[in-house]
VOGU-460100 format. One record per residue (C-alpha): x, y, z; residue in one letter. Coordinates in steps of 0.25 Angstrom, whole numbers, padded with zeros to 4 digits, always signed. Layout:
XYZA
...
This chain:
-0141+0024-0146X
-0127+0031-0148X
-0115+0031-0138X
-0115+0041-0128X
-0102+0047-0130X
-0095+0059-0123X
-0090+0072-0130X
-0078+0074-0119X
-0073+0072-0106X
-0077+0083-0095X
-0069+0077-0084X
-0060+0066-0087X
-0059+0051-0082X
-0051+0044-0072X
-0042+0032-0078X
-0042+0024-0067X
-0057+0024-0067X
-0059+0019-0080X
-0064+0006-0084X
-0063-0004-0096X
-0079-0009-0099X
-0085-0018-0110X
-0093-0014-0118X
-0103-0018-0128X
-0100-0010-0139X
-0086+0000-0143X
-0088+0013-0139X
-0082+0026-0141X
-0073+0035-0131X
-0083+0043-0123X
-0094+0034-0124X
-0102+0034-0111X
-0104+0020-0105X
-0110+0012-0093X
-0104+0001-0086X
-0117-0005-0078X
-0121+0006-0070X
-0108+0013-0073X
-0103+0025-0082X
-0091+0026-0091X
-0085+0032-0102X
-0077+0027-0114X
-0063+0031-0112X
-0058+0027-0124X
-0065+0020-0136X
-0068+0004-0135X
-0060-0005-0137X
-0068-0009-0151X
-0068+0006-0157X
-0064+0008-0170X
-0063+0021-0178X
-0063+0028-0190X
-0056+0037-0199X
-0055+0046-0212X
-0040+0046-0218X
-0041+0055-0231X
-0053+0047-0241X
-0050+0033-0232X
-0059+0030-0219X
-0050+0021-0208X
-0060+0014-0200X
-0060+0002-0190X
-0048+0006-0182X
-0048+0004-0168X
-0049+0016-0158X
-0052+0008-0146X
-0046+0010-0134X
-0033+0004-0132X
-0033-0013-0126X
-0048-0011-0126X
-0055-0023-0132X
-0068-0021-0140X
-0080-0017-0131X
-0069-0012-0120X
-0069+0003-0116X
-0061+0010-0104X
-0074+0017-0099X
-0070+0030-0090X
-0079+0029-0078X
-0077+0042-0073X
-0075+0058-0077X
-0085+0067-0086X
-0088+0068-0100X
-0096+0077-0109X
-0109+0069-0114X
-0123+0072-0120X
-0133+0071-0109X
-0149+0072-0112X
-0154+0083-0102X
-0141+0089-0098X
-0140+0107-0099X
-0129+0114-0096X
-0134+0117-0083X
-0135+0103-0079X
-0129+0102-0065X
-0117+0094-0062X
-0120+0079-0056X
-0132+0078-0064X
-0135+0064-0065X
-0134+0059-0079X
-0140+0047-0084X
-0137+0036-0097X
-0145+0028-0106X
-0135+0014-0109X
-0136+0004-0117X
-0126-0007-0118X
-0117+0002-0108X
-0115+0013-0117X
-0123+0026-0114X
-0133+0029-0124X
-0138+0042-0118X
-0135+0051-0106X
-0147+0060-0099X
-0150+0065-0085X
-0163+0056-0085X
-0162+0045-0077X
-0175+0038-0082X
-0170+0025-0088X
-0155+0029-0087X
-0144+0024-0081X
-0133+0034-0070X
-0120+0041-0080X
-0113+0052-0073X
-0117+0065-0068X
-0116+0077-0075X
-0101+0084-0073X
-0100+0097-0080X
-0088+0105-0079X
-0089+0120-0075X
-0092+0128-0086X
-0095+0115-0095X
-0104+0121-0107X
-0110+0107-0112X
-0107+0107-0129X
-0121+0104-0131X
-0134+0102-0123X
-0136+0089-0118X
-0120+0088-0115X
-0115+0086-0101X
-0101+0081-0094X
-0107+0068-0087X
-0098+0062-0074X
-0097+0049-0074X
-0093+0039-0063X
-0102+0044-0052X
C-alpha cells in the first residue's frame, strides 16, 4: 500500500517538539508516520532519499535529498501542528475534533479514515475557518493530541 503523504501544512509545527525516529524504510517529506502508539510527520525527507532529474535530453538520478546529518532509515518526525491529508469519510462539513483514525504498517500510515474498526488513534480534524477542502475525502488532520 502507498504512503500516506500530505498535500500542505495547515498549521505549522513546533521545532522544539520534533523528533528524530528510525525508521524501516526512506520516506518522503510529508509522509504520515506512527511511533508506537504515537503520530508524526516527516519534516524533511530521510536520511536515505534520493532524487531525480531531467537536465535537457539527460536524466540526473540517484542524488541524495535526505535530510541534512540524517543517516539512512532516520527522519526528524514533527509531532505536532496540522496538515492537509486525504481522509476516507471526511465532507466539508465535518466538525472540528473529529477523531481521525490510521491504518499502519511498518510505522508508516497507509490510510487515514474516521473508522476506528481495526485502526489505530492519528489526530483530530483541525480545519481552519473558511477551509474549502481541494477535493472530497481531504481534511486538515491535528496531530499530537
Amino acid at each position: 500500500m502507498p504512503d500516506v503523504v500530505s498535500t500542505g501544512e495547515a498549521f505549522s509545527s513546533t521545532d522544539a517538539l520534533r523528533e528524530h525516529w528510525t525508521l524501516t524504510s526512506e520516506v518522503a517529506v510529508g509522509t504520515a508516520l506512527m511511533n508506537g502508539t504515537r503520530s508524526g510527520v516527516a519534516y524533511v525527507p530521510s536520511g536515505g532519499m534520493t532524487g531525480s532529474k531531467v537536465v535537457g535530453e539527460v536524466t540526473l538520478s540517484g542524488y541524495s535529498i535526505g535530510g541534512v546529518g540524517l543517516d539512512l532509515l532516520e527522519v526528524t518526525a514533527s509531532t505536532d501542528g496540522s496538515y492537509e491529508f486525504p481522509v476516507a469519510g471526511a465532507l466539508a462539513n465535518t466538525l472540528n475534533g473529529t477523531a481521525v483514525y490510521a491504518t499502519v504498517a511498518a510505522g508508516k500510515v497507509t490510510g487515514l479514515s474516521l473508522t476506528l474498526t481495526g485502526n489505530v488513534a492519528f489526530g483530530v480534524v483541525n480545519n481552519p475557518q473558511d477551509y474549502i477542502p481541494s477535493a472530497a475525502g481531504i481534511a486538515c488532520v491535528k496531530i499530537g493530541v
